[in-house]
N, C-alpha and C positions, 0 to 999 in steps of 0.2 A: 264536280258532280256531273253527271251523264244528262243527255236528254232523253224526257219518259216523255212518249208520245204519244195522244188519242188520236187517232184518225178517222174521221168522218167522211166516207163519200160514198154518195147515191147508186152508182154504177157499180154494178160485182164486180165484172171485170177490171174495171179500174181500179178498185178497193184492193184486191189480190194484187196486180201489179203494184200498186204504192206500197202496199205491205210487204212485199218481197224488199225492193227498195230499201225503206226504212231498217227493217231486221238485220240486211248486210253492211247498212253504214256505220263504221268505228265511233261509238259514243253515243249513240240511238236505243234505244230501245220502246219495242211498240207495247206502251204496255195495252191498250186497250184497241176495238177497230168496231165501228158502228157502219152500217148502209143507212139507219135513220139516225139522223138528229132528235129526235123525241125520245130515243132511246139511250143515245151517251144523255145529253140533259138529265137523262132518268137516274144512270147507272153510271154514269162514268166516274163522279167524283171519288170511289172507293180507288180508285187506281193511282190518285194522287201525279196526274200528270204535269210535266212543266212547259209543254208544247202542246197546242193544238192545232192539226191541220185540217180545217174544215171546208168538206168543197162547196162552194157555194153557187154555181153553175145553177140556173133553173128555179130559183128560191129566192127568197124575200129576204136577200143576202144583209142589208141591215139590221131589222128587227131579229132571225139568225143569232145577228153577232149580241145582240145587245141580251138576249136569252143567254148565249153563253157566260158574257163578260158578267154579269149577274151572279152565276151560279158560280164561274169561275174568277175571281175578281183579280188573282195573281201572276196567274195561267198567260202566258205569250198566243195572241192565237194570230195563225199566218193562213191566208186563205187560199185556196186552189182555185183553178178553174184553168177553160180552153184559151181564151184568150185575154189579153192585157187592155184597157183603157184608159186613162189617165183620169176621165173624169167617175169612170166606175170605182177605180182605186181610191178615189179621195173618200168617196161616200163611205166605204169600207172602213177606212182607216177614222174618218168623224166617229162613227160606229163603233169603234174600240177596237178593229182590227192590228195590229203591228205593222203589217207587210201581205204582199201577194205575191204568188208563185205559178207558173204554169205547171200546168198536168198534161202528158207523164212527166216527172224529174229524173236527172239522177240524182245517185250519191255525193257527188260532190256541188251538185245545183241546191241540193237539201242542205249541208251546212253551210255554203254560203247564205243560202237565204237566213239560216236562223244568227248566222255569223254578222249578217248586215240588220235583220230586223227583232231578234227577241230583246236588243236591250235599247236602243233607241227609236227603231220604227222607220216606216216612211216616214218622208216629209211632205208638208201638206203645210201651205202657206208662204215656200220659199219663197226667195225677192231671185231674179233671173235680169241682169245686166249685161246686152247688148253694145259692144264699143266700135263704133264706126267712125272712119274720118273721112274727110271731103276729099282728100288727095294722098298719095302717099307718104311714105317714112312721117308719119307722125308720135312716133313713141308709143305706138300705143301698145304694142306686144310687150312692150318693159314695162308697162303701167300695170297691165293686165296682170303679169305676171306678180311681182310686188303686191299689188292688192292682194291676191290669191292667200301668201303666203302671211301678210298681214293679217286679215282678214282670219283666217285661221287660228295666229298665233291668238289675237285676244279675242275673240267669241267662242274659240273650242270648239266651233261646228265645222261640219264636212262643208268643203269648196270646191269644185268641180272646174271646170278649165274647158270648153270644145272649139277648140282651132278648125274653123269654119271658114279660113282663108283659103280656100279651096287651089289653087294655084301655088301663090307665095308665103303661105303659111311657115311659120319655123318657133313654133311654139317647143320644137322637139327637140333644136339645135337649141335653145334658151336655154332649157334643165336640161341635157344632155343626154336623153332619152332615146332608147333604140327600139322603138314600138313593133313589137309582134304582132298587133291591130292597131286599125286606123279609123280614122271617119269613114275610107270611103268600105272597109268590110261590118264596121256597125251601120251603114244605110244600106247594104245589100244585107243585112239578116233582119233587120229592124222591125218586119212584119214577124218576125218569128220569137223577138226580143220581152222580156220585162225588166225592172228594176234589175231582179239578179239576176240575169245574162248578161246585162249590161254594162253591171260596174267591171264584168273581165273584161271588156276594151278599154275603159281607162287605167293608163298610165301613175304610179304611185311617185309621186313625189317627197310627200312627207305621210303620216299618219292621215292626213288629213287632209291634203292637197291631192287633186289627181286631175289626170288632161289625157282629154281624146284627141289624139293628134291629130295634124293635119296628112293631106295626102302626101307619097310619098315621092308624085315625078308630077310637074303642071299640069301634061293632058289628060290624069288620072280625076278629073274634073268633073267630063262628061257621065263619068260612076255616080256622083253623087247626085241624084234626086230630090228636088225641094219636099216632095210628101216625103220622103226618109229621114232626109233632114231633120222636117217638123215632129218627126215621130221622136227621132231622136231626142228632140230637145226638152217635146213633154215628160219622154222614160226619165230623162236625165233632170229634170226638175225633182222627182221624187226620192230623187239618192241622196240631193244636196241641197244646204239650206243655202247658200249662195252658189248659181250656176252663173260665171261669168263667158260669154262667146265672143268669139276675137272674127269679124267680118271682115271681107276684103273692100277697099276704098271705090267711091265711088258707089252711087247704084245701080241695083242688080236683086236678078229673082234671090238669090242668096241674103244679102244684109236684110230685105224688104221682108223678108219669110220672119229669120231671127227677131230683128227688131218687134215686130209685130206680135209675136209668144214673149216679149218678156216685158218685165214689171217698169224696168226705165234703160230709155238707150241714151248713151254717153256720148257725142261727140267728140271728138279729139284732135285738135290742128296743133302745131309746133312752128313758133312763132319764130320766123327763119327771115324777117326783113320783106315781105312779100306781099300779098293776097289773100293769103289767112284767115282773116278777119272775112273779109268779102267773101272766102269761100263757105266759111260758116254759115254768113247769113242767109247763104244760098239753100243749101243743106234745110236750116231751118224752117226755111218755106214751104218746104218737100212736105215736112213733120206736121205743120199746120193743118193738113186735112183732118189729125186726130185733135177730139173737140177737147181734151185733156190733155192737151203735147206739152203744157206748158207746167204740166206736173210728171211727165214722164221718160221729156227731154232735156238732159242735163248737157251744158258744154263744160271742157276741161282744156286746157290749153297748156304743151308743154317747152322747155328750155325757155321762160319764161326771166328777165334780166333789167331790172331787179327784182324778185317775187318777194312781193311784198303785197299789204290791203291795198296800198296807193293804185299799182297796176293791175290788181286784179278788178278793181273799181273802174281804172279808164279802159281797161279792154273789155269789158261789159257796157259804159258807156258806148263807145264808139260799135259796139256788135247789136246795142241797141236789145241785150239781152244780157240776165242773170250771168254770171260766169260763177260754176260751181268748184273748180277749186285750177288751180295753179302751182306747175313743175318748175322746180327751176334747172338750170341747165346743168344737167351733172354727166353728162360724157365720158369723162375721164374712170368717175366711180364707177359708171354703170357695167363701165367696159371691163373695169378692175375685178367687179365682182362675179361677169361673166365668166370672165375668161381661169378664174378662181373653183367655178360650177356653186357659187352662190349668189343672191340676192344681193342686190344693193342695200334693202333696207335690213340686212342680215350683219352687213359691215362695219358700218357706223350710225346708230342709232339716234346718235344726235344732230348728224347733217343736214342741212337743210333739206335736202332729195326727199330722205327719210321721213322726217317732219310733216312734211308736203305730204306723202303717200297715208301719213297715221291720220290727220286731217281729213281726208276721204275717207278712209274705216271708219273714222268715228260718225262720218255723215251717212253713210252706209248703214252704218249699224244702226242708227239713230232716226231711220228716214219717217217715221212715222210719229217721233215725238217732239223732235226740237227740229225734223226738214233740212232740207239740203242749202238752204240761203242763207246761215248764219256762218261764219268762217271758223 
């Protein structure tokens, strides 16, 4: 079945342009086109539409929707207007909106958006997972990545992926990815960006996995802007119910921006005979200035020998903090599955690696009922 479409917007001029718009897109049809709202509410439902795009630009764009969603209670309705907010978009979508869209569109910005939002919507209340380590190669890009694709497999929700290692990022060389867009050309459009512009820079991995790569040469660095960044991260909150971002080690305006927009930041060291440990606590300290860090800083520690309760216990002892979960050293697989263009936790299901990664999904998923302290 096609889409019937009411459209609502205040402005002639605008109206006639989106009408044109709609009319030429394959699988659209406008059945009806109002300048007032008082007037579709009035007359529209005779047209039996399955779309509605209402601008909401100027108006008491809540109560709006809650008028419509009333009269039309089956009806997908996607909202217009000049520009995106993150925190205007939530309100919208509490309200019974689907999704938002900037005005003017095109054709193909039109059924992306209906393609991303008439049957699930924005997101509104994702969880947004920060992984930073106190020093290099700590596994975390493998971590990231496996979660991702975990994460995925059993919630069935969209997972987003932004390689925010701005220099040495290789989230791209991970999934073998040849990005036509990158981070640093979604923080040069980012002010002109929403939801749907946005998901065309990321990268599809699976149905439901996708990553904004990182940049594509180190000194493509000085391109990315921490306000672009942040803008980024809130658009990109709204597409996905888990946003995980991969920071570069060590701080910086970069991890400090991330960390700080998301729900809990990951630590992550790889237990290599060393400082580790002390690098952690170090790290830790940092976190302390937030008066809740101790609900929203989790550590993970990988090639962990033996992983087991016993070590994950003495290296939270000696760290003098929670240790939320524990990798053990799989090298060989990780490499096996790379070098394959699959997942490690894709390979062997019952491996310990694998095990380990399901472990954190289930604490992930679960962060609100049973917490991230029980193993």
């Amino acid at each position: 079945m096609g889409f019937r479409v009411l459209l609502v917007e205040p402005d002639r001029l605008m109206l006639e342009q989106l009408s044109m718009t709609i009319s030429k897109t394959p699988g659209f049809e406008l059945v009806a086109r109002y300048q007032a709202a008082s007037d579709a509410l009035g007359q529209g439902t005779v047209f039996k539409p399955n779309i509605i795009l209402l601008g909401v630009d100027g108006q008491k764009a809540p109560e709006l929707i809650r008028d419509f969603r009333r009269l039309y209670p089956d009806v997908s309705i996607i909202c217009m207007g000049e520009q995106w907010s993150a925190d205007s978009a939530a309100h919208l979508v509490q309200a019974g909106a689907r999704g938002y869209i900037i005005k003017p569109f095109t054709s193909d910005e039109l059924k992306n958006a209906v393609e991303a939002f008439a049957k699930s919507g924005m997101v509104v209340g994702g969880e947004t997972y920060t992984f930073f380590s106190p020093k290099g190669k700590s596994g975390k890009t493998t971590l990231i990545a496996n979660l991702a694709m975990e994460l995925a497999r059993r919630s069935g929700a969209k997972v987003g992926i932004i390689d925010a290692d701005l220099q040495f990022g290789d989230m791209a060389v991970f999934f073998s990815l040849s990005p036509t867009s990158t981070i640093v050309e979604a923080v040069r459009d980012a002010e002109f960006l929403s939801p749907v512009t946005l998901a065309s820079y990321f990268m599809p991995v699976t149905e439901n996995v996708h990553v904004l790569c990182g940049t594509r040469a180190p000194n493509l660095i000085d391109r990315v802007s921490i306000a672009g960044l942040e803008r980024i991260i809130r658009i990109a909150q709204s597409l996905y119910q888990y946003l995980l971002i991969d920071v570069p080690p060590a701080f910086n305006p970069t991890s400090i921006a991330a960390s700080e927009l998301s729900t809990t930041t990951i630590l992550v060291a790889m237990i290599n005979g060393g400082y580790e440990i002390e690098h952690m606590r170090e790290a830790l300290e940092i976190f302390k200035d937030w008066p809740d860090y101790e609900d929203r800083v989790k550590t993970v520690f990988t090639r962990v020998t033996p992983c087991d309760r016993a070590s994950q216990e003495e290296i939270g002892r000696a760290l003098g903090f929670p240790v939320a979960g524990i990798i053990p050293n799989a090298y060989e697989e990780v490499s096996t599955a790379a070098d394959s263009g699959r997942m490690a936790v894709d390979i062997e299901r019952s491996s310990p690696f694998a095990q380990s990664v399901s472990k954190l999904v289930s604490k992930i998923m679960g962060r609100h009922s049973s917490g991230w302290r029980s193993v």
